[in-house]
N, C-alpha and C positions, 0 to 999 in steps of 0.2 A: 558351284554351278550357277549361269544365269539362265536368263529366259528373257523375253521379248513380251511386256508387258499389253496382250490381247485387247483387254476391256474390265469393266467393273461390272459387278453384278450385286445390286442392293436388296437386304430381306425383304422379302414380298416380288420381286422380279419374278415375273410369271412364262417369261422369256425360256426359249431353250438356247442354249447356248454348246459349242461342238470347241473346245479346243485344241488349235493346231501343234503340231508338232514341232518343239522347242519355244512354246508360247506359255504364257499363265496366266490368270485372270485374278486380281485384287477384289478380294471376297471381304463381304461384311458377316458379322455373328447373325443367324439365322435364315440367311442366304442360301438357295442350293446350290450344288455345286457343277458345273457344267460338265455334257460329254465327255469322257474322254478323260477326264480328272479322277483322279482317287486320292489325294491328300491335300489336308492345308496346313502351309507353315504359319507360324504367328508375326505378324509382322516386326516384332521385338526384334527378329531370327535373320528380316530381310535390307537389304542396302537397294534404294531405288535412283538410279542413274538415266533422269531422262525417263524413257521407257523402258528402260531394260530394270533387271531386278537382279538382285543377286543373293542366291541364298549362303546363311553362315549357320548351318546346325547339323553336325557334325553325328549327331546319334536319331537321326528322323529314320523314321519307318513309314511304310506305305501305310495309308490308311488312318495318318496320326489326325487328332482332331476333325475327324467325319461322324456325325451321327449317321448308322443306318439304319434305314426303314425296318420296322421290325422288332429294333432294338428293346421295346419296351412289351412289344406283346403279337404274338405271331398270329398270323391267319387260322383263325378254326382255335387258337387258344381259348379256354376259360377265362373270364375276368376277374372273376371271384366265387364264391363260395355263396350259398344260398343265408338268408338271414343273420345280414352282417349292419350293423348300423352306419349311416352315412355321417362321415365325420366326414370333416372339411376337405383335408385329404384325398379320402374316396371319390368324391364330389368334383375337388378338381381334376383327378387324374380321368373320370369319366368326359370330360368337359372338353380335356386334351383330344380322345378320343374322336371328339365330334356327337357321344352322346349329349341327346337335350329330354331324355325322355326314359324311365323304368319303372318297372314294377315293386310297388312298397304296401309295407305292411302297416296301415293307417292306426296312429297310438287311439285309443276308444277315449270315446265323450264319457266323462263321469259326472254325476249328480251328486250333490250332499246336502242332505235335508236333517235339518238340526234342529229338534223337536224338544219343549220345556218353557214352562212359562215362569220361569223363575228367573230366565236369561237375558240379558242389555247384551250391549254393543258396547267392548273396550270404548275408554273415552265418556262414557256417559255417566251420571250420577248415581249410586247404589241406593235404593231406598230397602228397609226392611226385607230381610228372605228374599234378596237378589242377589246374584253374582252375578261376574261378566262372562260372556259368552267366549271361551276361546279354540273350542273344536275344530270350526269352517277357518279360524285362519293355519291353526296347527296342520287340518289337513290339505287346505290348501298349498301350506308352504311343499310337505311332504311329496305330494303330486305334482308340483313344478320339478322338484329335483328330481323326478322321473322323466321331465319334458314334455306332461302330460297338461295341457294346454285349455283344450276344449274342455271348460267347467262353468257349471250352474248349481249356483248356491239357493236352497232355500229355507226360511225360518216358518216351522210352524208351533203356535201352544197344544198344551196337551189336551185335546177333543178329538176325539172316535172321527166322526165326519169331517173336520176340520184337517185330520191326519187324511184320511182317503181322499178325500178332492187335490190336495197338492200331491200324493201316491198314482192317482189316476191320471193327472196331467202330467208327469214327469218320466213314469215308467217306461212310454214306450218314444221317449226322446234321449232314452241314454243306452251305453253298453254296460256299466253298471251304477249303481245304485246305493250311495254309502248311504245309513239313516244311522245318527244317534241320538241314544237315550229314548226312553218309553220301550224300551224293550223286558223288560223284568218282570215281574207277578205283582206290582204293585193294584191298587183301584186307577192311578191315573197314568198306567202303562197300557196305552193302547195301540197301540206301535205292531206286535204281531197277528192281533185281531184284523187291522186294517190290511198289512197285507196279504191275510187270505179273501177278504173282503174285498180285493183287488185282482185276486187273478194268481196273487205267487205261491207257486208249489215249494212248498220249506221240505228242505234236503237236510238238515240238521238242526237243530236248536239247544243249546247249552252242549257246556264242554267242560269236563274236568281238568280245568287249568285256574292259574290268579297271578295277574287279574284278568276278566273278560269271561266268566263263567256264564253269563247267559249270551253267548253269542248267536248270531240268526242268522244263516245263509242258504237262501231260495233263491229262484228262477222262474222269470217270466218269459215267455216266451225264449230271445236272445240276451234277454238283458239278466244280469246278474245282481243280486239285490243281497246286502252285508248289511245287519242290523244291529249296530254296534253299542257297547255297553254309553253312559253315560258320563261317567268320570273320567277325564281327561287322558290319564294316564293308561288307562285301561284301552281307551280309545287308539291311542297311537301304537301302543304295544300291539294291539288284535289286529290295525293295521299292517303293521310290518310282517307280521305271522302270518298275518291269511289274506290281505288284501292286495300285497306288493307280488308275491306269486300267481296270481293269477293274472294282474296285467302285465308283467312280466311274460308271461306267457301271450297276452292279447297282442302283444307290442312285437311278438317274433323273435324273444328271447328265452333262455332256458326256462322252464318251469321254477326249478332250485335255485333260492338264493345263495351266495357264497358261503356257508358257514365253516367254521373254524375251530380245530379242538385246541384249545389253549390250557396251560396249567391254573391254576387259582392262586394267587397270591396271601390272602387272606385265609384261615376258618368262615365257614360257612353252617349255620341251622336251618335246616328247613322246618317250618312248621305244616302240622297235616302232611294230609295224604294227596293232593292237589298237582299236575305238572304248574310249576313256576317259572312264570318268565319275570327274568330280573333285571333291572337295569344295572347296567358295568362296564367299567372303564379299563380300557383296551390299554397294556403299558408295557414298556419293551420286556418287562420281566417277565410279564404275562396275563392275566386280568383279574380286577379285585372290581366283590359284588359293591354296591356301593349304598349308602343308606335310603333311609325315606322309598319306601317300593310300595306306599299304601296306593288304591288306584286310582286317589285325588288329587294326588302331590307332584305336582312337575318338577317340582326344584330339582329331584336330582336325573333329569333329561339336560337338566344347564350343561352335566359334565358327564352325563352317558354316550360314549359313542358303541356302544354294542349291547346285547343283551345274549345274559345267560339262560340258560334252559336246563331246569332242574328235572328229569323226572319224577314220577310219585314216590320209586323207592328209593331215590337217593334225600337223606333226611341230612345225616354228616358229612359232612364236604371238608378233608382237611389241606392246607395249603399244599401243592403241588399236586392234587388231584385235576386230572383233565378234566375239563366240562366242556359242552357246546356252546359256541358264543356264536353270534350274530354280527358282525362288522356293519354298523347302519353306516358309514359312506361308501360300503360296497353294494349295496342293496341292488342297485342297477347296473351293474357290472353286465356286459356283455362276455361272453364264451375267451374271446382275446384279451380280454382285459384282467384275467383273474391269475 
């Protein structure tokens, strides 16, 4: 078949265009397509003679190579589903749309105030009965891989007043409130005195678990305030357990983390009567607890990607018994993602 080559029509032509009868128009990719028309051949398909054209495609159907309107999302259609993370994707398909503008669930400001005078700054010289501080960056890392962004770090020594004046300037500029260490029965744990001395209503205090058995979590106002053990390890573990669920939840995602019933690779002893969180390593056989679980020792977080969870009566754990494990690079999984 030929045709009597009309006119050209370039992407962005804002032009209407009517084609006549026995004519066609030389269309570019993203061009619309003029009155009258309902298919485009690929020029691969055409012989152009002068003006005329001539088509060679021997299996075309009406309609071939036309997007239509619609196509992607119909009038009064839903767009999506309520509380869905914006990945890039999303974003651009919104963008196609012509939206520039939705309603989101703002991830909340956190505070961490890292309390102890025993404690430098990695990088700095040890003198006598110091160590290096490494909480604000372990929890800082922890809280970026949530995407959690808006954060203020502060350091205070252990004094009654000196804990409540950074307590009182901080409380009511976050959604919550991580505090480690001075949380315990010691003479220079002043840490839960101050924040009743400030206003927070303590909703719980200690927990029969290890590590992190003097945990602290009250509310001020809006803001939620986790008063976390001291030792390192204990630190990150009562994180993922109890502080990753609740901004999880702030952020417009499930409450529950992913957890997972996997087999044990190894024997396992509990000692006591305590829930145990343990650190363990995730393997295609299935997961083995792994050493060093005192709750000052990070070494073995080098090669934890999960944590197990012993209840109080499970004491004998023998290999192929199922346990509950924790996947920490699922931790922030959204509902789609799991």
């Amino acid at each position: 078949a030929s045709y009597q080559l009309q006119g050209m029509i370039q992407a962005g032509d804002t032009q209407h265009y009517q084609v006549e009868e026995g004519c066609c128009f030389r269309i570019f990719t993203g061009a619309p397509i003029p009155h009258g028309a309902d298919t485009v051949i690929m020029q691969e398909h055409c012989i152009i003679q002068h003006t005329e054209i001539v088509f060679q495609h021997p299996e075309l159907r009406a309609g071939d190579n036309v997007r239509k309107k619609g196509s992607q999302i119909l009038k009064g259609e839903a767009l999506s589903s309520d509380r869905q993370v914006l990945t890039p994707g999303r974003i651009g398909y919104l963008a196609t749309l012509g939206i520039t503008q939705v309603e989101v669930i703002c991830r909340p400001k956190v505070c961490i105030l890292v309390t102890g005078k025993e404690l430098i700054a990695p990088g700095g010289t040890l003198q006598h009965g110091q160590i290096f501080e490494s909480n604000s960056v372990m929890l800082l890392a922890a809280l970026q891989e949530g995407r959690i962004q808006d954060l203020d770090i502060r350091f205070v020594d252990d004094d009654l007043l000196a804990t409540q004046n950074v307590l009182q300037e901080v409380l009511d500029r976050c959604d919550v409130l991580l505090v480690t260490g001075g949380i315990s029965v010691g003479e220079y744990d002043f840490v839960q005195t101050a924040l009743t001395n400030c206003g927070v209503e303590k909703l719980f205090y200690k927990v029969k678990q290890k590590p992190g058995k003097p945990l602290f979590f009250g509310r001020k106002n809006a803001t939620l305030v986790f008063a976390l053990p001291g030792n390192p390890s204990a630190v990150l573990t009562c994180f993922y357990q109890y502080v990753v669920p609740a901004l999880r939840k702030m952020c417009g995602l499930p409450f529950d983390t992913p957890h997972r019933q996997l087999p044990l690779i190894a024997a396992y002893r509990k000692k006591g009567e305590l829930r145990h969180f343990l650190k363990a390593r995730i393997e295609q056989e299935g997961v083995r607890i792994l050493d060093a679980q005192e709750s000052y020792k990070l070494n073995s977080f080098m090669d934890a990607n999960g944590l197990v969870t012993l209840q109080e009566q499970h004491a004998e754990m023998n290999p192929g018994d199922l346990v509950d494990c924790l996947p920490l690079q699922r931790i922030w999984d959204g509902p789609d993602e799991r």
